[in-house]
C-alpha positions in Angstrom: 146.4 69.5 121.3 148.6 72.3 122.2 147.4 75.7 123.5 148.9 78.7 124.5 149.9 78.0 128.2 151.3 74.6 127.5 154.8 75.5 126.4 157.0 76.8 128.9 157.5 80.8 128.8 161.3 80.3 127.8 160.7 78.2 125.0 157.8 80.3 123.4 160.5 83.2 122.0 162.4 80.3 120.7 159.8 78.6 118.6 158.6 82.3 117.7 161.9 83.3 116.5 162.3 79.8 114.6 159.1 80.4 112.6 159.7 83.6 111.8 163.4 82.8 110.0 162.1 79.7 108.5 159.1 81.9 106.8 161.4 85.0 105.9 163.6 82.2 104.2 160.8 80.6 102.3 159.9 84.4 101.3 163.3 85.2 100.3 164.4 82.2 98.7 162.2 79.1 98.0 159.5 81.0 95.1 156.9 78.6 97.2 153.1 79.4 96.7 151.9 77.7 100.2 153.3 77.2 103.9 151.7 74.8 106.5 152.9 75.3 109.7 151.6 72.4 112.8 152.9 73.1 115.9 151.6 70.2 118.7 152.1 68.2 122.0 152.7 64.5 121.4 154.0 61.6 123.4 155.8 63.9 126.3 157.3 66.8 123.4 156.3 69.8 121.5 156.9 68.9 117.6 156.8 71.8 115.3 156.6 71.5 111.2 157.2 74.1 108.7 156.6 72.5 105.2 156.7 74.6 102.2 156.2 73.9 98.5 159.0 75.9 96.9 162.0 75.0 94.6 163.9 73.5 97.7 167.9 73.3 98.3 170.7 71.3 99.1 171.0 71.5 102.6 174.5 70.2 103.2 175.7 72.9 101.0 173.3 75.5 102.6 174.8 74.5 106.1 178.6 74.6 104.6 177.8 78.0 103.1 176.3 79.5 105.7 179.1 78.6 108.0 181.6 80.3 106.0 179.9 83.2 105.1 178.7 83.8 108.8 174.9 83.6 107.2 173.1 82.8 110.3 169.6 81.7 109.2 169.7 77.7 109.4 172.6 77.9 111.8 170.5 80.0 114.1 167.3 78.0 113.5 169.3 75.0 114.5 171.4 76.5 117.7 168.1 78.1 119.2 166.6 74.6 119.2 169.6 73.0 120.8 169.9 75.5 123.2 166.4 75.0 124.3 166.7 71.3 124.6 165.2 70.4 121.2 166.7 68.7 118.1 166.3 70.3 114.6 166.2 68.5 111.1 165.3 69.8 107.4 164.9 67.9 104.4 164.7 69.4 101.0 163.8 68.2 97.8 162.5 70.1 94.4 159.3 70.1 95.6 159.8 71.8 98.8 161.2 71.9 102.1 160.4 70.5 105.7 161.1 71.7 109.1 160.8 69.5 112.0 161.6 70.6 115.5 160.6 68.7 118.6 161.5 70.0 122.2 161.5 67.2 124.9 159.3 68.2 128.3 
């Protein structure tokens, strides 16, 4: 279980700013219907899933368009969790796509 105090005060504007591009991407983009967000403390880390049920994308393309275009939502999504000492991954499919984010402590 995680509550409020447990995360360190640094990482808490990270993991807010994370959740709040991956939603206003699932708003923008993905046409899903539901979100499910679980953030927790496991095992010695803070793991943080974003699943939506939306059209989904290729995410190699995605990353290889966004850095030429200087679009900065997965790329930012991605550097603020490495920054932070965390490790970011997203897989996509037709039926929706899942963010997983886990932060070492």
């Amino acid at each position: 279980m995680l509550e409020e105090p447990d995360p360190p005060d640094a990482l808490k504007i990270v993991i807010f700013r994370i959740i709040q591009e991956a939603l206003n991407n699932v708003a923008k983009h993905s046409g899903a219907n539901s979100v499910t967000l679980r953030l927790a403390q496991e095992n010695g880390a803070i793991g943080m899933t974003i699943r939506d049920n939306g059209k989904g994308f290729d995410v190699a393309e995605a990353r290889e368009s966004a850095r030429i275009s200087a679009c900065v939502g997965l790329s930012s999504m991605t550097e603020r969790a490495r920054l932070s000492g965390g490790a970011l991954e997203i897989q996509s499919c037709e039926t929706g796509t899942e963010i997983r984010v886990v932060w070492p402590l």
